[in-house]
N, C-alpha and C positions, 0 to 999 in steps of 0.2 A: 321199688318199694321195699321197705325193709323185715315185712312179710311176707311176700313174694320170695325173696332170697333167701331169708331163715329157714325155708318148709323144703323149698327145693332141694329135693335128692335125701332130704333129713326127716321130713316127718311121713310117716306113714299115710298112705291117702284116705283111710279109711277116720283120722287123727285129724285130717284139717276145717272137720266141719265143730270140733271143741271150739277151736281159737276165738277169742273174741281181742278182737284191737283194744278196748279198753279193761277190758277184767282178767287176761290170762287164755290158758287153759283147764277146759271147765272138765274134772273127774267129779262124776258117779259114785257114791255110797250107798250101798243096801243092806239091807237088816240090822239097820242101829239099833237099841234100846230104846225105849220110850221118855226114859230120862236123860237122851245126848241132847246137853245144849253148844252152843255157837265154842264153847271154851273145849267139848272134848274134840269137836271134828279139829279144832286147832292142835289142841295136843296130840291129835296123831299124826299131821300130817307135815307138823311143823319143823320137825329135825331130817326133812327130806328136802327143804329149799325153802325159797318166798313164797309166801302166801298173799293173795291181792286179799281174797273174803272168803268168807265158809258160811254155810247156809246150810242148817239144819231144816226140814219144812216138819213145821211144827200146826197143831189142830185150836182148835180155841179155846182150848185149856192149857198150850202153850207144850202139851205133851208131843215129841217127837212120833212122826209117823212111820219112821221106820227107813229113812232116805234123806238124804241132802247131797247139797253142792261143794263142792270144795275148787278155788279157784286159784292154781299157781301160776307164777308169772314164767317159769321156763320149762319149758316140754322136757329135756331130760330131767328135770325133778317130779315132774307128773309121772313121768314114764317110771323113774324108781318105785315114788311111793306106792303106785298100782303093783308093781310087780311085789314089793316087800307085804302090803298089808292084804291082799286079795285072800283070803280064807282065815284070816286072823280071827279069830275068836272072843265073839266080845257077849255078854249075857248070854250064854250059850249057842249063839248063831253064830256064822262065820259070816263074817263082811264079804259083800262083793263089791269090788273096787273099780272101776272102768271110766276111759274117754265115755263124754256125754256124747250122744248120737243125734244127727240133723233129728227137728222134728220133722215129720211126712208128712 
């Protein structure tokens, strides 16, 4: 299988519960602004590789809660963009950037 061989020896093991077969690797954002829509999680993440989707979670006013998904299709472009934007400074927080972890 051509996940099986990809991850072997190459992805961290704490890194292979991100993967999804059909949407990538799924990286964690925290402390967006209220006003990040679908266009800025693109804009940041977007000169770090392919992007499948980006998923701001947004309230019923359409206002961001402060978190979304960002989903790239190759782990070493996840792997960059995590390490380059992690404490970035966006409306005065600093983003935390991270592999999404198994839910328990």
């Amino acid at each position: 299988q051509w996940y099986q061989r990809r991850v072997t020896g190459v992805v961290a093991e704490s890194h292979k519960s991100s993967y999804d077969p059909e949407k990538g690797w799924c990286v964690f954002v925290f402390n967006l602004p209220p006003t990040a829509t679908n266009e800025t999680l693109y804009q940041l993440f977007s000169k770090f590789g392919a992007i499948n989707s980006v998923k701001p979670v947004v309230d019923k006013n359409e206002k961001c809660k402060g978190y979304g998904f960002v989903h790239m299709v190759n782990y070493e472009d996840a792997c960059r963009s995590i390490q380059s934007l992690e404490g970035t400074p966006m409306h005065g927080k600093a983003l935390q950037v991270r592999f999404k972890n198994a839910k328990k």
